[in-house]
N, C-alpha and C positions, 0 to 999 in steps of 0.2 A: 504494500500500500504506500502512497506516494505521501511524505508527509506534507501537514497542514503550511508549513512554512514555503515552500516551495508553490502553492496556490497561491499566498498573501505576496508573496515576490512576482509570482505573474501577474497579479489583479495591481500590484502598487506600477509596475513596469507599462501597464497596459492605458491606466488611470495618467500615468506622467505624459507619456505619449500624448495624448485624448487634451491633457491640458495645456501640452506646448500648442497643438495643433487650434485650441479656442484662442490664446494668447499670441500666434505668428499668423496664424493665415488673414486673410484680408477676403474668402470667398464665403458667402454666406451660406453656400450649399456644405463646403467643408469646416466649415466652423460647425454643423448641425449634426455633419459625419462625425467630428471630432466628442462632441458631447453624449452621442450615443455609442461612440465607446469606452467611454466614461462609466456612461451607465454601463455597460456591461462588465467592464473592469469592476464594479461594485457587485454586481449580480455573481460571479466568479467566485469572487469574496465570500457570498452568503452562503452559495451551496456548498462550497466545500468545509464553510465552518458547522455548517449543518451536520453536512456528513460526517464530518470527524466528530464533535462533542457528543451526539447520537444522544439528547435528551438527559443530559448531565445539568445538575443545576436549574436554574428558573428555563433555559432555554430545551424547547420541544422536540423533538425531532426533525416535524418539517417544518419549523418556527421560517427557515433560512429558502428553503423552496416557497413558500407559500409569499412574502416576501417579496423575492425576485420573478413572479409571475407579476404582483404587482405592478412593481417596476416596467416589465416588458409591456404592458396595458398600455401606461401613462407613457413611456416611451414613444409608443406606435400612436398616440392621439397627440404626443407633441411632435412628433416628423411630420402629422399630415396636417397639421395647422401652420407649423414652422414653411412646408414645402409650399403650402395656397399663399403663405403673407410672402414668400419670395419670389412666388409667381408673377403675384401683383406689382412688386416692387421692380421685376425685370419689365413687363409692358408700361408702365409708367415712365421708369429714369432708364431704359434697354443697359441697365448692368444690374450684377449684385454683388460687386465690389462692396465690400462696408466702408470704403473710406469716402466713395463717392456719392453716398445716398446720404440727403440734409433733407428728411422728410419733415424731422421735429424742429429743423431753425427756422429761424425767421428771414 
């Protein structure tokens, strides 16, 4: 069995990734890629702490599954709201640059 350390190393390696990618990119399609693997890099996290602690302590068994189903829910309902406001914003300004879009100035 693979230990719990070596999941929290991928899910933090996966999560740094996800947050250089919010912090350098400039595309708002890849800024939205980068945050959902974010979220996943956390969802990673959960199951495998699941699985390893196996209902030790306050925490369930499938406390860590049930959880990260959550998360994939709200995931997929903020890609496809994130995906319509980006839509909008390329027929509008024809980019989705974020340094070029001044929706909120004056």
């Amino acid at each position: 069995m693979v230990s719990l350390f070596y999941f929290q190393l991928l899910s933090a390696g996966l999560f740094s990734i996800g947050l250089y990618g919010v912090l350098a990119r400039r595309s708002a399609v890849l800024i939205v890629m980068s945050i959902e693997l974010m979220l996943n890099a956390v969802n990673i996290n959960l199951v495998a702490a699941a699985s390893h602690l196996e209902g030790r302590g306050s925490f369930v068994k499938f406390d860590g599954q049930i959880i990260a189903i959550f998360i994939i829910t709200i995931a997929a309902a903020e890609v496809g709201l994130a995906l319509a406001i980006i839509l909008r914003m390329y027929r509008n300004r024809s980019t989705v640059n974020v340094d070029e879009i001044d929706i909120m100035k004056w």
